[in-house]
C-alpha positions in Angstrom: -135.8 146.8 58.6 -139.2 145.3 57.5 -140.6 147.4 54.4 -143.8 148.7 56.4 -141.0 150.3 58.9 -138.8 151.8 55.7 -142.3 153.4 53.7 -143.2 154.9 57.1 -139.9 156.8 57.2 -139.7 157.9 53.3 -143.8 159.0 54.1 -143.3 160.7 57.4 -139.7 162.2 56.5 -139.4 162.8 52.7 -136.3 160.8 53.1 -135.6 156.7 52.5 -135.6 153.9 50.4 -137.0 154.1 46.5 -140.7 153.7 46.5 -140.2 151.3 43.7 -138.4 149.2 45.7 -140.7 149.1 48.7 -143.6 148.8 45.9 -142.3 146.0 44.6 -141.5 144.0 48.0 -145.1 144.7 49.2 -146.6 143.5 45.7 -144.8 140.1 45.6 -145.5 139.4 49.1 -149.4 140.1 49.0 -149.8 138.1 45.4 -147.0 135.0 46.6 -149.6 133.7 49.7 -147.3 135.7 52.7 -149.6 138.5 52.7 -149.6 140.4 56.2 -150.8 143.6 57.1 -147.8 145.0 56.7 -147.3 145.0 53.2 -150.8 146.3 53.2 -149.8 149.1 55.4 -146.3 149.7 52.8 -148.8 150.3 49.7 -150.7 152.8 51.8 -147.4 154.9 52.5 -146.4 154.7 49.0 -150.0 155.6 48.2 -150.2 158.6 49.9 -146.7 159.2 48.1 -148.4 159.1 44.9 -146.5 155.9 43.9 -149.1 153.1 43.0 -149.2 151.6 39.8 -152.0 149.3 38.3 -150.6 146.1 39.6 -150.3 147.3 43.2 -153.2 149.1 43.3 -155.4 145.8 42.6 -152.9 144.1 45.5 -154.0 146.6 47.7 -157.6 146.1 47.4 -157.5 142.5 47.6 -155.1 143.0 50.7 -157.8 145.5 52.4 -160.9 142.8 51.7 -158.3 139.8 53.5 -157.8 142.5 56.4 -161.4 142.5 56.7 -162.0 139.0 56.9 -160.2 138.3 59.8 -160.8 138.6 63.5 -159.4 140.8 65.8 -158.6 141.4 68.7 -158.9 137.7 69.7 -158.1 135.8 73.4 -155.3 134.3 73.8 -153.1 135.7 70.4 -150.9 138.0 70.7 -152.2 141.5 69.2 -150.3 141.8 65.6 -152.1 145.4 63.6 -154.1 146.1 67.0 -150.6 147.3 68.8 -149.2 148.4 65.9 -149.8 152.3 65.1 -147.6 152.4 62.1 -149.3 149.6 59.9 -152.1 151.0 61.4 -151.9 154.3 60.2 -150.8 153.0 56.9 -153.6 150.4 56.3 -155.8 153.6 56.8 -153.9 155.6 54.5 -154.5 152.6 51.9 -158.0 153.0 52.6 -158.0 156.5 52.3 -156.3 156.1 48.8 -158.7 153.9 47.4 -161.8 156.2 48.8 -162.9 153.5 51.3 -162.1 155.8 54.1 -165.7 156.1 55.4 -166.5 152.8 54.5 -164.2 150.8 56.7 -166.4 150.0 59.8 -163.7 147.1 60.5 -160.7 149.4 60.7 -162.6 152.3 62.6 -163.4 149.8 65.3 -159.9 148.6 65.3 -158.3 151.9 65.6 -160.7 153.3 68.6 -160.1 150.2 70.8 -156.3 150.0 69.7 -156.4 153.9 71.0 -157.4 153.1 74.3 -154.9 150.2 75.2 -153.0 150.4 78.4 -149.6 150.6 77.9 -148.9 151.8 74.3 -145.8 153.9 74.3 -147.2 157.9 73.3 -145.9 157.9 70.2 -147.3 154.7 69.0 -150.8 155.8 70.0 -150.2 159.0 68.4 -150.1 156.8 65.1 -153.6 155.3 66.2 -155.3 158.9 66.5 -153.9 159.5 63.2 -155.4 157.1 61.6 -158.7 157.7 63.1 -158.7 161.2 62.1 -157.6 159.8 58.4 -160.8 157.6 58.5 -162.9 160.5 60.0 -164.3 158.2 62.7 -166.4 159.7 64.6 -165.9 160.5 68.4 -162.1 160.3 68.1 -159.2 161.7 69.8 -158.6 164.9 69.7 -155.2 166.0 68.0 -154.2 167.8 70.6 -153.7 164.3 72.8 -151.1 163.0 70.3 -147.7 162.9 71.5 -145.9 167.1 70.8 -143.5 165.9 68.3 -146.2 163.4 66.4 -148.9 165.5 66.0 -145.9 168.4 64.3 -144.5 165.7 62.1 -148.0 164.5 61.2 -149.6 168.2 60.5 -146.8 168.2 57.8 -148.4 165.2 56.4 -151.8 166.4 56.3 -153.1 165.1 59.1 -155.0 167.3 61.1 -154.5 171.2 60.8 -151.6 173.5 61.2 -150.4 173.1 64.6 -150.2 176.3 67.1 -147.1 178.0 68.7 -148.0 176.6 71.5 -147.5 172.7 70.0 -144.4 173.5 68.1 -142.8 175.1 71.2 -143.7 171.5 73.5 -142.6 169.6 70.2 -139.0 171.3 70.7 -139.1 170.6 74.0 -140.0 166.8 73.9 -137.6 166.4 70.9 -134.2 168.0 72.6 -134.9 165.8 75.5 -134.8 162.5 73.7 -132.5 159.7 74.5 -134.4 156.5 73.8 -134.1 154.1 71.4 -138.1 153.8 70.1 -138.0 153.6 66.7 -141.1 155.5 66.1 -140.1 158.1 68.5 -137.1 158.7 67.1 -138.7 158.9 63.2 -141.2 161.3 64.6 -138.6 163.6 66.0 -136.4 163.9 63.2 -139.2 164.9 61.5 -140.5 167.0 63.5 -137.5 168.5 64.0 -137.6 169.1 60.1 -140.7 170.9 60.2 -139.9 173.1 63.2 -136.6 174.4 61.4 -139.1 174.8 58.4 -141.1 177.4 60.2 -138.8 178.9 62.8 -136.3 181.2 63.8 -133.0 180.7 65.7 -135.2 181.6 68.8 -136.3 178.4 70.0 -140.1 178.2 69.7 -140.4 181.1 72.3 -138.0 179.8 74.7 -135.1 181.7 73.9 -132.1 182.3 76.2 -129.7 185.6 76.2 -127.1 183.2 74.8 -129.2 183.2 71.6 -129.1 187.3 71.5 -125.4 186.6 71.3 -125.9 184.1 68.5 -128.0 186.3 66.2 -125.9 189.7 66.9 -122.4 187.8 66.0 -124.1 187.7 62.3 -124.2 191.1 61.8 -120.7 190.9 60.9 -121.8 188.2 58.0 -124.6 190.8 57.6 -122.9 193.6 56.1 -122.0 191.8 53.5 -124.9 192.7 51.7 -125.1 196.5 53.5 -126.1 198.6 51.1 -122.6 201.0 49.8 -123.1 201.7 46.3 -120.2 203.2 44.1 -122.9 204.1 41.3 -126.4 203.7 40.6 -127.4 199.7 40.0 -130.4 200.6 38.2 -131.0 203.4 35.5 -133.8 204.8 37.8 -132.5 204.9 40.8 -129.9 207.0 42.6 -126.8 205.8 44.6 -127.7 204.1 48.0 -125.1 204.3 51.1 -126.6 203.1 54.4 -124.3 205.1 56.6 -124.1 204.3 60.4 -122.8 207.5 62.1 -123.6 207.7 65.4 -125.1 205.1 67.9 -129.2 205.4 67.3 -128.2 204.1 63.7 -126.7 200.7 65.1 -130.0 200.6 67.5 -131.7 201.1 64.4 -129.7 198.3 62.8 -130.1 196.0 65.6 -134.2 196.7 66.0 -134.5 195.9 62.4 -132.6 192.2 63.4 -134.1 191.4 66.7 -138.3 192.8 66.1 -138.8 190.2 64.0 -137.4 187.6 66.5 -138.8 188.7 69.7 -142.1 190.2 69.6 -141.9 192.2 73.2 -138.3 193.5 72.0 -138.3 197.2 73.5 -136.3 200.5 72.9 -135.1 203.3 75.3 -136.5 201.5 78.5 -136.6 203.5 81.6 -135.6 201.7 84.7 -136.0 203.1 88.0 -134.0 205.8 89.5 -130.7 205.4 91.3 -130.3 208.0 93.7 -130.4 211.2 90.9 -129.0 208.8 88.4 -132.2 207.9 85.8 -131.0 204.3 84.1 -132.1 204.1 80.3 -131.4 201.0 78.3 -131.0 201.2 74.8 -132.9 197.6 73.6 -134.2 195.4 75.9 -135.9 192.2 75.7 -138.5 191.4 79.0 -138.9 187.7 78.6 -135.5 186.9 78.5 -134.7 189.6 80.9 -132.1 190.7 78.8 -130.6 194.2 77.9 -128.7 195.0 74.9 -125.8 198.4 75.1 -125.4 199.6 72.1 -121.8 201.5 72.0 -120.2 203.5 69.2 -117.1 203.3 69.3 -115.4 206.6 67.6 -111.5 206.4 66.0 -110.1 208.5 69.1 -112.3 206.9 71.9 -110.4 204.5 73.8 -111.5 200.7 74.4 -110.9 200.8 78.4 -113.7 203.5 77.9 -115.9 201.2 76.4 -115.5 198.4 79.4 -115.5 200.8 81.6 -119.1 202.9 80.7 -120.4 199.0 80.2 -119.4 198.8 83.6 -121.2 201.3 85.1 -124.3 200.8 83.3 -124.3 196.9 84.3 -124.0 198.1 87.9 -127.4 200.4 87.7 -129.1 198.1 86.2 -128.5 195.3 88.4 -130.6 197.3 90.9 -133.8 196.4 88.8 -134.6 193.0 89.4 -136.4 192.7 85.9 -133.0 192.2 84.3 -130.8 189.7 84.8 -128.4 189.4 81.7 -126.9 192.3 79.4 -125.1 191.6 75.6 -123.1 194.5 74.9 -122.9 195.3 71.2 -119.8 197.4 70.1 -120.0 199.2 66.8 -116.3 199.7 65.8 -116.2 203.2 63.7 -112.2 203.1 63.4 -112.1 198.7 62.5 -109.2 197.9 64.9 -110.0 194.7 65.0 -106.8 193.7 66.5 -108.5 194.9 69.3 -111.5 193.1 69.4 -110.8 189.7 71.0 -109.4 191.5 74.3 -112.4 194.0 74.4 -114.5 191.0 74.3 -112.5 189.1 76.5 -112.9 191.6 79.3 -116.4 192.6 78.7 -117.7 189.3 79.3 -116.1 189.4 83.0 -118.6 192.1 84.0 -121.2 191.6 86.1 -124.8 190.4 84.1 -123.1 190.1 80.9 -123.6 187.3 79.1 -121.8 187.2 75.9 -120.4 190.5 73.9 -120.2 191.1 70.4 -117.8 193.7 68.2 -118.8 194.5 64.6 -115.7 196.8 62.7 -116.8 199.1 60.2 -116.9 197.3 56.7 -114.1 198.3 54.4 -116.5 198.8 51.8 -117.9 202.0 53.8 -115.2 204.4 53.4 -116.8 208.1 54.4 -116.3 209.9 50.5 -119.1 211.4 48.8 -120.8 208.7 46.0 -120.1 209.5 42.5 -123.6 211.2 41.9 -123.4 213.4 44.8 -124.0 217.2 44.3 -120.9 219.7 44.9 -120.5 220.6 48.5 -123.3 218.1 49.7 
């Protein structure tokens, strides 16, 4: 892979080759006669790194004044930095570095016609917008053009703003539906990718699915592992702390404090319409996936067939409301008979509307005895 190519990942990633090693490369080509544009366009990457010594900062200068010597754009040649948005970008991250960013009438034109070819794959003129916005020339694309996943990966970089919920949720969705084999799209994606897990949650972006209910409400189970059950005080000022779940508005309560954060329009105690003189209630429910979570509690003397069976009848009311079309039935285990879980959820998930169900046993650790500071008779 040619050096320009391998700074271009280490710049837009965080990830690749040594920038010693791409310094060096770029060095001894621009001072041995082979200079090109690309090794110009390395030193900019490792620039904007923060990797530039003496030696290759003077071999970047003289490779900008030899860029601007020549002629571009030219009849009959085939178009060498003028269809190429990474050295591009790079060349104008080398000008940036040396403060010539404003000053580069040469490379401003170049970028602004290279912008407007026919035929430039999205990502690659993405690279071309960047670097116009890097050289603040004036009348340029607006970043909201560039290509969802490049103008994500690039916003990391510097370039440009934050980007909006709105740009990180079409960056998701152009980067899980890539198959190609475009370098540059590919670089983009992974880091855009990068950058998304950086800043969001497990629900997708805003395009969640029930199935990722299910995903977030099997950790509770990892959860508790941190559940506050003090056997004595853990500071010298404070007193012993036992979150206690007793009853089923303490596991909504549990499962509000998990899910709020998540999804913004999660609700609780929704009323649906009436059936006949039944009056429907569900306990959380989240409108944009159309989803309802049942909260259970499941005491040691209730039976399990119980449990399928009340899930039952409130999947059948509230399949009369049109509004919601999947249900996650959350078990809360008070007598841990785990041996009983898998077949629970096994015939749970052959209701009607439910899409995944989720048992959580009552942690060990929370055994129902008064703390050790607790007053007589409390």
């Amino acid at each position: 892979m040619q050096s320009h190519l391998r700074a271009f990942v280490r710049w837009v990633g965080g990830n690749g080759p040594a920038l010693e090693v791409l310094l060096a490369e770029a060095v001894v080509s621009l001072t041995s006669g082979g200079r090109s544009s690309l090794d110009v366009a390395t030193l900019g990457y490792v620039a904007a790194l923060g990797g530039l010594d003496d030696a290759a900062r003077g071999a970047m200068v003289e490779g900008l004044a030899w860029l601007r010597d020549r002629v571009w754009f030219r009849p009959q040649q085939a178009p060498t930095l003028e269809a190429d948005g990474v050295s591009a970008l790079g060349v104008a991250l080398a000008a940036s570095a040396l403060g010539r960013a404003g000053s580069e009438a040469w490379l401003s034109r170049l970028v602004t016609r290279s912008v407007a070819l026919p035929g430039l794959p999205p990502c690659e003129r993405s690279l071309f917008a960047a670097a116009a916005e890097v050289l603040a020339v004036p009348g340029r694309p607006a970043l909201d053009a560039m290509a969802p996943v490049a103008r994500v990966a690039l916003a990391v970089r510097g370039i440009g703003p934050g980007t909006s919920e709105a740009e990180r949720a079409a960056a998701w969705s152009q980067a899980h539906r890539f198959s190609g084999d475009d370098f540059v799209e590919a670089t983009l994606t992974l880091a855009a990718l990068d950058a998304l897990a950086e800043v969001s949650l497990p629900a997708k972006l805003g395009v969640a699915e029930p199935a990722d209910v299910v995903r977030l409400l099997e950790g509770v189970h990892r959860s508790m592992r941190r559940w506050a059950w003090d056997q004595a005080p853990l500071t010298q000022h404070s007193r012993t702390a036992r979150w206690d779940i007793s009853n089923e508005y303490h596991v909504q309560d549990l499962l509000w404090a998990l899910l709020a954060p998540v999804f913004p329009d999660l609700t609780d105690e929704e009323n649906l319409p009436s059936v006949g003189q039944k009056n429907p209630r569900a306990d959380l429910t989240i409108a944009s996936l159309g989803t309802i979570i049942e909260v259970k509690f499941l005491r040691p003397r209730a039976s399990f067939q119980s449990i399928i069976g009340e899930v039952a009848e409130d999947a059948s009311l509230y399949r009369t409301d049109p509004r919601w079309t999947s249900l996650v039935p959350f078990v809360w285990d008070d007598s841990a008979r785990t041996e009983e879980h898998a077949m629970l959820v096994k015939g749970l998930c052959t209701l009607p509307m439910v899409v995944g169900a989720v048992v959580v046993p009552r942690p060990r650790k929370m055994t129902l005895v008064p703390p050790p500071d607790a007053a007589p008779g409390a």
